[in-house]
VEXVEXDO-378467 format. One record per residue (C-alpha): residue number from 1; y, x, z. Coordinates in steps of 0.1 Angstrom, whole numbers. Each point is the difference from the previous one (the first is absolute). Example, Ala and Ser with C-alpha at 12.3 -4.5 7.8 and 13.67 -1.06 7.14 Angstrom:
# VEXVEXDO-378467
<pt pos="1" yy="-45" xx="123" zz="78"/>
<pt pos="2" yy="34" xx="14" zz="-7"/>
This chain:
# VEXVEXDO-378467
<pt pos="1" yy="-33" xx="-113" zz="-75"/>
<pt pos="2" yy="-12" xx="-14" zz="34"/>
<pt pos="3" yy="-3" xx="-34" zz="8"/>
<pt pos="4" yy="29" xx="3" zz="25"/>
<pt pos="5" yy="22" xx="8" zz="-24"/>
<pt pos="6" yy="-11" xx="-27" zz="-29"/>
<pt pos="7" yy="8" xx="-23" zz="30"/>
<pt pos="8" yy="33" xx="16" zz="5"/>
<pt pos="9" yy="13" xx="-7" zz="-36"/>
<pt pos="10" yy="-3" xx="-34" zz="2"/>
<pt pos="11" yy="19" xx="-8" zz="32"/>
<pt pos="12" yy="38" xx="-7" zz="-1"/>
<pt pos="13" yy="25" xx="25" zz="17"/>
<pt pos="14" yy="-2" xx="-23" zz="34"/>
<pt pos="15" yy="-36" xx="-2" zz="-2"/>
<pt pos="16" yy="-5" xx="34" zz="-5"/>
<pt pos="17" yy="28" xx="7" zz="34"/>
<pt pos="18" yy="-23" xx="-24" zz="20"/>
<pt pos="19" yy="-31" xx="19" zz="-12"/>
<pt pos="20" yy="13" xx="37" zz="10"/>
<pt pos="21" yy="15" xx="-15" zz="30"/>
<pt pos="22" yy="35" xx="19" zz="-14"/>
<pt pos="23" yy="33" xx="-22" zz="-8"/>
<pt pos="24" yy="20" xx="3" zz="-35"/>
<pt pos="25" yy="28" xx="4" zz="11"/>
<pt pos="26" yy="5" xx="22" zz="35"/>
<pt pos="27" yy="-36" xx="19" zz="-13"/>
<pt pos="28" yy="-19" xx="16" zz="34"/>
<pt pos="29" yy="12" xx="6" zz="33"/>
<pt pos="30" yy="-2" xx="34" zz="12"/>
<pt pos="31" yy="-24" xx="-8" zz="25"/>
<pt pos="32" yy="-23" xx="-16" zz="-24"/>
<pt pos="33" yy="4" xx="31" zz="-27"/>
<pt pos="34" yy="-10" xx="22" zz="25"/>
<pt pos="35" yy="-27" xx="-19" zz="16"/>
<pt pos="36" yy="-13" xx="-2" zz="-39"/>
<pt pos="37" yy="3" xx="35" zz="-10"/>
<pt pos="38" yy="-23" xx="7" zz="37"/>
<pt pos="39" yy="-25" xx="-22" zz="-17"/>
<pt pos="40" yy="-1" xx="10" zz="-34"/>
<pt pos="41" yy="11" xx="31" zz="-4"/>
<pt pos="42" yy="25" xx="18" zz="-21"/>
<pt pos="43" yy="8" xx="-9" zz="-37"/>
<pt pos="44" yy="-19" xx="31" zz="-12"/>
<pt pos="45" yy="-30" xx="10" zz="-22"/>
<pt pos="46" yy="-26" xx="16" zz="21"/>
<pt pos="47" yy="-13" xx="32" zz="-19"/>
<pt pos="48" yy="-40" xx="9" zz="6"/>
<pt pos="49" yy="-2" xx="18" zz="33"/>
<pt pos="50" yy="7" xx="35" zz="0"/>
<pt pos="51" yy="-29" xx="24" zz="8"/>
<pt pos="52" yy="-1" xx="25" zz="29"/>
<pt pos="53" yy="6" xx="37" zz="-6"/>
<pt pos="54" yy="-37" xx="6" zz="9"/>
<pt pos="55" yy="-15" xx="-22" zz="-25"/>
<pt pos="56" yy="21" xx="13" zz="-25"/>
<pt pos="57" yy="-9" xx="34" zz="4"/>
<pt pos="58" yy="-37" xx="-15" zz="2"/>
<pt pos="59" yy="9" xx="-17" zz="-34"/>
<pt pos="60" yy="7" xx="33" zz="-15"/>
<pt pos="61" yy="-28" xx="16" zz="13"/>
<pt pos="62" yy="-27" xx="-25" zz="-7"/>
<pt pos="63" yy="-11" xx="8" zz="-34"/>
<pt pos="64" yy="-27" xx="24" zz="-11"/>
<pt pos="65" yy="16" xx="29" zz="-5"/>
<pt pos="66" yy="19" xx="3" zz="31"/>
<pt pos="67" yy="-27" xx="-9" zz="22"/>
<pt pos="68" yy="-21" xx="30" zz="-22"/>
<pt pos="69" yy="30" xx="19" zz="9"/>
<pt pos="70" yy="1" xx="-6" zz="36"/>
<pt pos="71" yy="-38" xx="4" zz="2"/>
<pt pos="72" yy="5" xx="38" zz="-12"/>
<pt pos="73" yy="28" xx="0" zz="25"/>
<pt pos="74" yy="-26" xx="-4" zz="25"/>
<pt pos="75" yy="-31" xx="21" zz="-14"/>
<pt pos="76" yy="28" xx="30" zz="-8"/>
<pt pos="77" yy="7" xx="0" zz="40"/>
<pt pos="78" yy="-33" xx="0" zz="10"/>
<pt pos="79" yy="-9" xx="27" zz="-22"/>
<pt pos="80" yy="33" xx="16" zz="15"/>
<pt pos="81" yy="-12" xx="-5" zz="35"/>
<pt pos="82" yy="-37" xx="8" zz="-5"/>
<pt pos="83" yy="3" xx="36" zz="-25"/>
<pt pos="84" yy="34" xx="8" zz="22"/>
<pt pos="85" yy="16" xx="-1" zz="-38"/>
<pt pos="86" yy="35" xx="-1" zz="-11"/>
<pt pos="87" yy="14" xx="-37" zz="2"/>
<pt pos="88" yy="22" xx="4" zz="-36"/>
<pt pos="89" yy="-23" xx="-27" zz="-13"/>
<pt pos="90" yy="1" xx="-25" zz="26"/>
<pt pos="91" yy="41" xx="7" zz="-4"/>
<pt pos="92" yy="1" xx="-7" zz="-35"/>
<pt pos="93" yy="-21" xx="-30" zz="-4"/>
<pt pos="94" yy="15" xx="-16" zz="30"/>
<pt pos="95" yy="39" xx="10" zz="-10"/>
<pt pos="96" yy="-11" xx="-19" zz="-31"/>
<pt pos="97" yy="-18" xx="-31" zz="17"/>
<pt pos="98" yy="38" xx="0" zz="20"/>
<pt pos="99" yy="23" xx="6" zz="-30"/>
<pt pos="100" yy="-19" xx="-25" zz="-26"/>
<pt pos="101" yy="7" xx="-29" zz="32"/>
<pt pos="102" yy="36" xx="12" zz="5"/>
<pt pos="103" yy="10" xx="-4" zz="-35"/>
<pt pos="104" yy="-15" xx="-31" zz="-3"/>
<pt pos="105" yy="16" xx="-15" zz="36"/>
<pt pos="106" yy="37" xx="14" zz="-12"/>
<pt pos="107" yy="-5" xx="-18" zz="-38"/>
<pt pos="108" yy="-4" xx="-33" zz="20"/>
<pt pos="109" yy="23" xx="7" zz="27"/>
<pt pos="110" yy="26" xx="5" zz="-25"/>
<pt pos="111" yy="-4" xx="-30" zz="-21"/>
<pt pos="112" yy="0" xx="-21" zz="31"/>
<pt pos="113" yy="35" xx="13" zz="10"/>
<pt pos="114" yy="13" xx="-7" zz="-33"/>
<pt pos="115" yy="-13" xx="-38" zz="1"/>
<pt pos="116" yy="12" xx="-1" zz="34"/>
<pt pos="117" yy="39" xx="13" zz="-11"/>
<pt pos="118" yy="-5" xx="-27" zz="-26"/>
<pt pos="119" yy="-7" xx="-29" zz="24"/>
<pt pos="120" yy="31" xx="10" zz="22"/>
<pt pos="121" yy="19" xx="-1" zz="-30"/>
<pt pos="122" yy="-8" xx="-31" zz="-5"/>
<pt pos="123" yy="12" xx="-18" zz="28"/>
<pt pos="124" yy="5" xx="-33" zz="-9"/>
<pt pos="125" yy="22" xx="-27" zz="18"/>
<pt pos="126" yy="7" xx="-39" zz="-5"/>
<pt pos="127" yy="27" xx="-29" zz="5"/>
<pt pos="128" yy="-15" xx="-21" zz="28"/>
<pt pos="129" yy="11" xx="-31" zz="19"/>
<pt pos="130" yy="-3" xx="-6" zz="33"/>
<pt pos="131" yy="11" xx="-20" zz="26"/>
<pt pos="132" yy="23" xx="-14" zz="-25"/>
<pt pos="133" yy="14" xx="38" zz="-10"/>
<pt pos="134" yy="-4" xx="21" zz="-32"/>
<pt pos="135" yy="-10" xx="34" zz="10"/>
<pt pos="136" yy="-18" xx="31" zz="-12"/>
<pt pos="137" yy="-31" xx="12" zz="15"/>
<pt pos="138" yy="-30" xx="25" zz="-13"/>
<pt pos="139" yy="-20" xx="-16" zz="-24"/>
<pt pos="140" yy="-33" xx="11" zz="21"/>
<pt pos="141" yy="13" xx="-21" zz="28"/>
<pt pos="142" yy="2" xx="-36" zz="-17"/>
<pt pos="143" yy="-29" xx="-24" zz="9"/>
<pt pos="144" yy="-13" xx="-32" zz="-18"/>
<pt pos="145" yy="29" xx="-30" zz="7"/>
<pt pos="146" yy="28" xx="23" zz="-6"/>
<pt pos="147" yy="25" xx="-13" zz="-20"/>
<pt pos="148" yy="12" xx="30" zz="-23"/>
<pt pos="149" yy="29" xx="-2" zz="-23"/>
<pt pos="150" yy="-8" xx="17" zz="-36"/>
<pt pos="151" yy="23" xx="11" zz="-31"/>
<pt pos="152" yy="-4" xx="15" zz="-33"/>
<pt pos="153" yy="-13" xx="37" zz="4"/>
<pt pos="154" yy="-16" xx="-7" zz="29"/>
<pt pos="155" yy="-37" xx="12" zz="7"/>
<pt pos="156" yy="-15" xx="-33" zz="19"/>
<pt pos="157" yy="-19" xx="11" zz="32"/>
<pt pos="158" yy="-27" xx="-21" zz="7"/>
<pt pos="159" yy="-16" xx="-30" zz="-14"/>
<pt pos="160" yy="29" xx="-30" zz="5"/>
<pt pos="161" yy="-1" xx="-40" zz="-13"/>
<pt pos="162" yy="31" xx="-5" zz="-16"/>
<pt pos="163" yy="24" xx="-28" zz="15"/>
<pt pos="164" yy="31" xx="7" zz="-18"/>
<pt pos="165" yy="8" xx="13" zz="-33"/>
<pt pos="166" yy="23" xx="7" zz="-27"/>
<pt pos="167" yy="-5" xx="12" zz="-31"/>
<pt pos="168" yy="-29" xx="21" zz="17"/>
<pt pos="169" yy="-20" xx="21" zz="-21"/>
<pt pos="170" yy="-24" xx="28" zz="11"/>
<pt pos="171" yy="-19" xx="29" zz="-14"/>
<pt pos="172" yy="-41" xx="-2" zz="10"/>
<pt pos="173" yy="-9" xx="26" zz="-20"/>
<pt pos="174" yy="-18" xx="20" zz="26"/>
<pt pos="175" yy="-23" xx="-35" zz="7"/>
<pt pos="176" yy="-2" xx="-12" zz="-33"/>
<pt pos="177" yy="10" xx="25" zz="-27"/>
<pt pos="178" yy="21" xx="-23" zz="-16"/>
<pt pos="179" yy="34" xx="18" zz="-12"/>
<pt pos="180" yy="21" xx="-29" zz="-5"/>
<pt pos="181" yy="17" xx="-15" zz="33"/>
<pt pos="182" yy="-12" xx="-33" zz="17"/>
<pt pos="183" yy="16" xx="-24" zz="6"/>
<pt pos="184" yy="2" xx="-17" zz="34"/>
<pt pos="185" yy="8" xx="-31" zz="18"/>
<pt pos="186" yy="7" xx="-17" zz="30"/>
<pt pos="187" yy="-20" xx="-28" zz="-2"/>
<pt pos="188" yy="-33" xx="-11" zz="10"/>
<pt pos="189" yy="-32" xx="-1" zz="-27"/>
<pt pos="190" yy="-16" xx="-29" zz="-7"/>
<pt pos="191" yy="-27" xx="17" zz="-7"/>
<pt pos="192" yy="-20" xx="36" zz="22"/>
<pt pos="193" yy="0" xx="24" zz="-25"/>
<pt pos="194" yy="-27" xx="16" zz="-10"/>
<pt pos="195" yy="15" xx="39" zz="-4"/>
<pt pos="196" yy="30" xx="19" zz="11"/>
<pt pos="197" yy="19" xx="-3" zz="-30"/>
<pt pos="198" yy="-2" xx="-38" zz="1"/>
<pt pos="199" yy="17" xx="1" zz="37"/>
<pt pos="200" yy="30" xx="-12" zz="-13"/>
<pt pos="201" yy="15" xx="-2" zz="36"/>
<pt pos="202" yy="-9" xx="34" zz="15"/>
<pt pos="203" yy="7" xx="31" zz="1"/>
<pt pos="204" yy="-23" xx="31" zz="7"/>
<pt pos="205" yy="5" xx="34" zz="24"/>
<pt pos="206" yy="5" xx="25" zz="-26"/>
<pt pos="207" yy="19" xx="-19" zz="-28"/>
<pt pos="208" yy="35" xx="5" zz="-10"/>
<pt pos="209" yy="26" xx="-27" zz="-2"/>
<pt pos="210" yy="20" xx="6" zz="-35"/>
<pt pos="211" yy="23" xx="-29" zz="2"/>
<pt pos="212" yy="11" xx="-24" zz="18"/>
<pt pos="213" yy="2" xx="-10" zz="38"/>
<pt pos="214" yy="-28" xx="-14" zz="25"/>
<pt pos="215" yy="-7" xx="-9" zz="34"/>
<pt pos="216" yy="-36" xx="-1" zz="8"/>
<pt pos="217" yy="-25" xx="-6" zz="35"/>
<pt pos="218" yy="-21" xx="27" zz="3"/>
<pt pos="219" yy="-34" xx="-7" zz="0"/>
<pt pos="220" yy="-25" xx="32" zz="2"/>
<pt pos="221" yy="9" xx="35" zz="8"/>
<pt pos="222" yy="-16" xx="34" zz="-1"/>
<pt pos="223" yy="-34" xx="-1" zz="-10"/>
<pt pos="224" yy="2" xx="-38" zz="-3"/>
<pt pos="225" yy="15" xx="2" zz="-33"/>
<pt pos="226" yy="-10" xx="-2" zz="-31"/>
<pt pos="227" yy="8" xx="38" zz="-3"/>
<pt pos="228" yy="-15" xx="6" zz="31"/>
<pt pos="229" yy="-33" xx="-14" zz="-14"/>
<pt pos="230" yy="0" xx="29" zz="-30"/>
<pt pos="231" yy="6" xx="24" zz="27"/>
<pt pos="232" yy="-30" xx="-12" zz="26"/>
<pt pos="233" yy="-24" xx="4" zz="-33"/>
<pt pos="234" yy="16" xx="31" zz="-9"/>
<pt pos="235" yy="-10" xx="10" zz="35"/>
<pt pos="236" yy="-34" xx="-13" zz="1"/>
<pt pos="237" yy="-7" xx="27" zz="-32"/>
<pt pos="238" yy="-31" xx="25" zz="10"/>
<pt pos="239" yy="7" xx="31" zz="-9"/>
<pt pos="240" yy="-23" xx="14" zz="-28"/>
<pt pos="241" yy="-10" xx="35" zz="-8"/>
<pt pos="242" yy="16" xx="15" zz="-25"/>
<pt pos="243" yy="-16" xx="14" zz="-31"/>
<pt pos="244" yy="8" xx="37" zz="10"/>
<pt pos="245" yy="-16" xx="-6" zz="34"/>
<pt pos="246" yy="-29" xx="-13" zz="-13"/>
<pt pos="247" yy="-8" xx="34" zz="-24"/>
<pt pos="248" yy="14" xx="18" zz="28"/>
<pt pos="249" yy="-29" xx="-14" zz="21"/>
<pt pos="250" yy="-24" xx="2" zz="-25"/>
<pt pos="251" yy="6" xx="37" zz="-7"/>
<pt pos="252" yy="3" xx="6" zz="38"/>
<pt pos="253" yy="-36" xx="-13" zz="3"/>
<pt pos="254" yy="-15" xx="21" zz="-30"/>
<pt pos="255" yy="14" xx="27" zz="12"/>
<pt pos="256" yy="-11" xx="-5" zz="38"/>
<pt pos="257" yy="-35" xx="-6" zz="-16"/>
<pt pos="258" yy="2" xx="34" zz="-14"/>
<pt pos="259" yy="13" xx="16" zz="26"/>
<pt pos="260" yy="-25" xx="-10" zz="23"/>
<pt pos="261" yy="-30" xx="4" zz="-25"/>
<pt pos="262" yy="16" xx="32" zz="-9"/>
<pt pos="263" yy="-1" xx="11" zz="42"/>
<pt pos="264" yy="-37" xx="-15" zz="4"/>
<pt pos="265" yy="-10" xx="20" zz="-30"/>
<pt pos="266" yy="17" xx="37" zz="15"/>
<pt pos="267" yy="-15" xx="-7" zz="31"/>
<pt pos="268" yy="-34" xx="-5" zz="-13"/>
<pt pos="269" yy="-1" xx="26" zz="-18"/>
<pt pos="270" yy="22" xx="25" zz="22"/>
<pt pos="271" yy="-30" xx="-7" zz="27"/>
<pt pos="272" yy="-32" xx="-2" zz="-21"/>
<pt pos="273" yy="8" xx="29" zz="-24"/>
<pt pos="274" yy="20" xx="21" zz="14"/>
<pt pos="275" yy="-11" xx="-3" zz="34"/>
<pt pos="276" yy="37" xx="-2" zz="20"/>
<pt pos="277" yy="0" xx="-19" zz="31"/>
<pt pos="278" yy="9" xx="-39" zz="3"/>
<pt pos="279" yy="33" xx="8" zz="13"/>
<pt pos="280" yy="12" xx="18" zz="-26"/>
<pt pos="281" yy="-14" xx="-16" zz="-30"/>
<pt pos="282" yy="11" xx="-36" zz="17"/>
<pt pos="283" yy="36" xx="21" zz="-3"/>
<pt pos="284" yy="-9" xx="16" zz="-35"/>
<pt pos="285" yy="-3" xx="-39" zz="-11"/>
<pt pos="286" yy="28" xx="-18" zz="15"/>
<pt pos="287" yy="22" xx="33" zz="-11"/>
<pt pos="288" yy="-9" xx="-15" zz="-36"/>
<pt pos="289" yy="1" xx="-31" zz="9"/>
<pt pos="290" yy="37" xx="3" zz="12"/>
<pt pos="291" yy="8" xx="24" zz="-34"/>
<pt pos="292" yy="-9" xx="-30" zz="-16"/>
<pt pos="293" yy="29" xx="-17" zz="11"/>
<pt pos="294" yy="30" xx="-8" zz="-20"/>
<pt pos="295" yy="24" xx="4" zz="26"/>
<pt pos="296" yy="31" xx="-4" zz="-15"/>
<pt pos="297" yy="-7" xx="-29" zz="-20"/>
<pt pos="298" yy="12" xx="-21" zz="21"/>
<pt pos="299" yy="34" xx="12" zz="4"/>
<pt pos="300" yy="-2" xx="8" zz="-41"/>
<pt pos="301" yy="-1" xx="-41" zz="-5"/>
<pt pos="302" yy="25" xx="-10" zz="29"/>
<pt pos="303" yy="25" xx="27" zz="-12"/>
<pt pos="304" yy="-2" xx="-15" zz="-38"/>
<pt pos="305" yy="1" xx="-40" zz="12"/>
<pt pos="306" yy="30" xx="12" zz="21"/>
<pt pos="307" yy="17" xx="15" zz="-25"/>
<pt pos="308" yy="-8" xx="-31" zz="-29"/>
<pt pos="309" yy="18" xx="-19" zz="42"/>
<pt pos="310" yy="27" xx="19" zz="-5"/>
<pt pos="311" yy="10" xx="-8" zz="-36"/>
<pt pos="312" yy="-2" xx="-34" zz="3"/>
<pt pos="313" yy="19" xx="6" zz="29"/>
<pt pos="314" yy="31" xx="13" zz="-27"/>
<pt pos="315" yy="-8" xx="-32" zz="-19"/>
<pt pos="316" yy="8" xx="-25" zz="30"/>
<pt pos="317" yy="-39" xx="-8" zz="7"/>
<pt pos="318" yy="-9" xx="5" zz="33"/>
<pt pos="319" yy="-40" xx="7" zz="5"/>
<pt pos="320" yy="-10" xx="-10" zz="36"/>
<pt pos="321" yy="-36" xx="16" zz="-5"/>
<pt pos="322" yy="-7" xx="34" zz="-17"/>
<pt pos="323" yy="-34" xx="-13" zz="-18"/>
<pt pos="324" yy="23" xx="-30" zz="-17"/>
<pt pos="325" yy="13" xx="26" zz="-26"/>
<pt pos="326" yy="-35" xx="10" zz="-18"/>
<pt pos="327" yy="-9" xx="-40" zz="2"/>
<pt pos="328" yy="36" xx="-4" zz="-21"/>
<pt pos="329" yy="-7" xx="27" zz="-26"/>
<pt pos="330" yy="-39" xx="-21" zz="-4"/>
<pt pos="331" yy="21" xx="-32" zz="-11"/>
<pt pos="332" yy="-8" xx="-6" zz="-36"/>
<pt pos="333" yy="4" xx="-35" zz="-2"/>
<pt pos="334" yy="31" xx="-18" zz="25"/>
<pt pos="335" yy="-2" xx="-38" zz="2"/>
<pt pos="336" yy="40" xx="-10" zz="14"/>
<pt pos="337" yy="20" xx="-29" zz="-2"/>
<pt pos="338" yy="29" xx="7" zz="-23"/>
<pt pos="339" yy="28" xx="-14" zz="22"/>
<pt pos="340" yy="14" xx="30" zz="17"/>
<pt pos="341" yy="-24" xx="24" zz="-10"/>
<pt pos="342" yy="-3" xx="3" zz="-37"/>
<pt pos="343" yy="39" xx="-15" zz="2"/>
<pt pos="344" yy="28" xx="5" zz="19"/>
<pt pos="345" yy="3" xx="-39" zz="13"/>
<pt pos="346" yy="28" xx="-5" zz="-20"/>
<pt pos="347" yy="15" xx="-16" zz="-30"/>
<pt pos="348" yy="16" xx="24" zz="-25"/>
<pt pos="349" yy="25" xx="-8" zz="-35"/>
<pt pos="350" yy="-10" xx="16" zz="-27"/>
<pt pos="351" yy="11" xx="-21" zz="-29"/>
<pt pos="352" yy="26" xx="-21" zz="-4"/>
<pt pos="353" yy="10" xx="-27" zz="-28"/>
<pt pos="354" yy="41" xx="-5" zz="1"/>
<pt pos="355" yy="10" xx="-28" zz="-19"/>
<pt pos="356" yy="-28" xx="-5" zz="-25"/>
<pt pos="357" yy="2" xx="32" zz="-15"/>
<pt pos="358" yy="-21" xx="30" zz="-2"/>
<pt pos="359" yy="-23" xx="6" zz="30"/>
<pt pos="360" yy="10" xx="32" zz="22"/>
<pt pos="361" yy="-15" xx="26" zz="18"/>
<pt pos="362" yy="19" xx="7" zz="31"/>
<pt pos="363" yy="-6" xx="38" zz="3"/>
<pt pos="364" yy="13" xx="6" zz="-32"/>
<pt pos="365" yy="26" xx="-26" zz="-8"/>
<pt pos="366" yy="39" xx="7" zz="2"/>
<pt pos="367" yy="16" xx="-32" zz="15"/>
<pt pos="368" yy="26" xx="-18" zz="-27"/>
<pt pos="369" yy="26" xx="-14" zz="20"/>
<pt pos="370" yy="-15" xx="-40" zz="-5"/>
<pt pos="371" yy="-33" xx="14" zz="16"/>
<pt pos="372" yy="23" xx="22" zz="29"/>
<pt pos="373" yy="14" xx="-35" zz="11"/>
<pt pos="374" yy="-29" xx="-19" zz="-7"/>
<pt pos="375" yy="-18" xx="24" zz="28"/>
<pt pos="376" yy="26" xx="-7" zz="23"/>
<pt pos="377" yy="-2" xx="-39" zz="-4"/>
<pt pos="378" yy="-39" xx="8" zz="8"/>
<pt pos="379" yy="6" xx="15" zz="33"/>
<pt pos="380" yy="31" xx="-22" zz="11"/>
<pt pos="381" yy="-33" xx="-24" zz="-1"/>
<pt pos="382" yy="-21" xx="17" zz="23"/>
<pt pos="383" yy="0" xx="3" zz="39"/>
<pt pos="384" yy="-23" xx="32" zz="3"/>
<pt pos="385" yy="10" xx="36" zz="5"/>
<pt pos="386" yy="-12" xx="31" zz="4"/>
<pt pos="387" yy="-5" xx="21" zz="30"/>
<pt pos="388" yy="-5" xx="39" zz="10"/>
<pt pos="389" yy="-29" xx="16" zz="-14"/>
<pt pos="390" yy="-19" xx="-3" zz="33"/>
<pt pos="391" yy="4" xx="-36" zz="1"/>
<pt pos="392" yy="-12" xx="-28" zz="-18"/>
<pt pos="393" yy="23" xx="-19" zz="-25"/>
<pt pos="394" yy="13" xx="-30" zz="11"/>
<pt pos="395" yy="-1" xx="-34" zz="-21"/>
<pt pos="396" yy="-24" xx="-17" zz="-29"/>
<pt pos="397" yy="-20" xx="18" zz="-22"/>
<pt pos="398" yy="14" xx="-12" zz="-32"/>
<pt pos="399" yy="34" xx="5" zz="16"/>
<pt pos="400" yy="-7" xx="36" zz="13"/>
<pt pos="401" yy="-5" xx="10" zz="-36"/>
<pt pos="402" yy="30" xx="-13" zz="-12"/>
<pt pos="403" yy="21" xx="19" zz="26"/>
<pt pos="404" yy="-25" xx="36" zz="-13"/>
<pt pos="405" yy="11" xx="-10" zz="-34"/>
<pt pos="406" yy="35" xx="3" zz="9"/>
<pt pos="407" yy="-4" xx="29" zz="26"/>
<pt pos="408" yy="-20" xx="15" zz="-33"/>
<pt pos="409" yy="34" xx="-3" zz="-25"/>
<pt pos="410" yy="21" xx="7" zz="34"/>
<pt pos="411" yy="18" xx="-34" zz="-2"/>
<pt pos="412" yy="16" xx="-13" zz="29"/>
<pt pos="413" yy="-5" xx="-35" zz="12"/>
<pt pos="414" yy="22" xx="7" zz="27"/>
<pt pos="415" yy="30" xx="-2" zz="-22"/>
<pt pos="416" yy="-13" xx="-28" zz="-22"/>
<pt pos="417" yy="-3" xx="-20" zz="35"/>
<pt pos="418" yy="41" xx="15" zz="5"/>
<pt pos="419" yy="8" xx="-22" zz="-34"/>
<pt pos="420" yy="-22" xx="-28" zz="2"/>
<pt pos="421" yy="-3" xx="-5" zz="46"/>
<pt pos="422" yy="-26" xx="-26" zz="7"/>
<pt pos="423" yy="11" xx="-32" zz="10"/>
């Protein structure tokens, strides 16, 4: 956490107003919001900046074996132009050079476009006052002293102090890797805390609001955040050549060391024994040296990693970069949080105790009709529900698997709620 925000903790909801310049009530002016968005920029995480079309394709062509490739591109068309020879070879090995690049450029192209479609469909937009009226805007276009308005099921989007509350909890799983929700308050710490759990009073770009209500001051957007720090370091990552490049290179330099010994070699002896001009024993030896050439290898390894692409591709995993597939398949030992990864983020019944008797396992239990009702009293006690499968479920942990418990045995709390209506 930055010091800013430790500070912000500890100020009360006018204190904080004063400190944002923004009002709790009546939020930003439009003037203001825009003049802020101009200065800061839009509530977005800035991805690692995209590299030209010519330094990809310099990328792809700047490991051994391509630039042994292009070399005997070059030495074939001499020898083409010199000995008035066919120019099949030059063909080949350049069609190659050309087709290993292609394949390479459409793999990445591809898994771009599909990131992209995902970020469109992921438009996200947010309850906002200002000048005194709720409205809904994009989430990229709020800017720190916003005053947003938050419910349960809502993603929060950006980094807000809390300044009103009730019965707020929040899901900071993707900060924290904690399952169970947090709760939140209104008021201000007596104390800065020391981590983001302990921020008692905030809530963070990225979360999830599970229950309750808020109103909140935003206080960082975009790459401000919290999340936007992971991102920035995600960014700042050097690349790192993979372990296939590196034998790759290695091989291409043993073999260029052969080839070229193997050429020296021809052409000493082509003009020493055998007597043949310079000319054509300097062609005799880079002949060999150009045999020497896997040409297709290349194409052999891209074609493979683009089909291993491809089937991760059927399993929902999109590869951005052809060469991450062989570092995957090297993995022997995978150090992961648990939260999210191992799990699926979310609490799940699998025993039950009714009434002091035996212990049950709910996927093989028949429901008695005490235990039916008993189920239904359960979720006439819970506020959470579940959503499509493309959305997140809405509500606390502990309360989401109550209401999977009764989806599980196809109980209906909505008639339960028909007998018994809340008061």
């Amino acid at each position: 956490m930055t010091t800013t925000t430790k500070h912000l903790t500890r100020l009360t909801p006018s204190d904080l107003a004063a400190e944002l310049t923004t009002n709790t009530k009546t939020g930003l002016t439009a003037k203001e919001a825009a003049a802020r968005l101009q200065q800061n920029g839009r509530n977005q995480l800035t991805a690692a900046k995209k590299p030209s079309l010519l330094r990809q394709i310099g990328h792809h062509l700047s490991d051994i074996t391509s630039l042994i490739l292009l070399f005997a591109v070059g030495l074939s068309a001499y020898l083409a132009l010199t000995t008035d020879s066919d120019w099949t070879k030059t063909i080949v090995i350049g069609a190659i050079v050309i087709l290993n690049v292609v394949i390479a450029l459409y793999q990445e192209h591809s898994a771009e476009k599909a990131l992209a479609a995902l970020k469109a469909m992921t438009i996200q937009t947010v309850t906002v006052v200002r000048e005194g009226k709720t409205q809904t805007i994009q989430a990229a276009e709020l800017v720190p002293g916003d005053l947003i308005l938050l419910k349960a099921g809502d993603a929060v989007p950006a980094d807000a102090r809390i300044i009103q509350s009730q019965e707020l909890e929040a899901d900071e799983a993707i900060l924290t890797g904690e399952s169970l929700g947090v709760t939140k308050t209104a008021e201000a710490l007596a104390t800065a805390p020391d981590d983001l759990g302990d921020a008692a009073n905030y809530i963070f770009s990225g979360t999830a609001i599970t229950s309750g209500k808020a109103t909140a001051i935003v206080t960082a957007t975009g790459m401000d955040t919290e999340l936007g720090k992971i991102a920035a370091l995600l960014n700042q990552t050097k690349k790192q050549t993979t372990p296939l490049a590196k034998r790759l290179n290695t091989l291409g330099k043993r073999l260029s060391f052969v080839a070229i010994l193997g050429g020296i070699i021809t052409i000493l002896l082509a003009t020493l024994l055998h007597q043949e001009g310079f000319t054509d024993s300097l062609m005799l030896g880079v002949s060999l040296a150009i045999a020497a050439v896997p040409e297709t290898l290349p194409v052999i390894v891209t074609l493979s990693l683009a089909h291993g692409v491809q089937k991760m591709a059927k399993r929902h995993a999109i590869i951005r970069q052809v060469t991450a597939v062989e570092t995957i398949g090297n993995v022997n030992v995978i150090a992961s949080d648990k939260t999210g990864t191992l799990t699926q983020n979310r609490m799940t019944i699998t025993h039950f105790w009714p009434y002091g008797k035996e212990i049950h396992k709910v996927a093989k239990t028949k429901l008695s009709a005490n235990d039916t009702r008993f189920f239904k009293y359960l979720g006439l006690a819970t506020n959470a529900h579940l959503t499509a499968d493309d959305e997140p479920d809405i509500g606390d942990a502990t309360e989401l698997a109550i209401v999977r418990l009764l989806d599980h045995y196809d109980l209906s709390r909505t008639e339960a709620e028909q007998i018994y209506p809340r008061v």
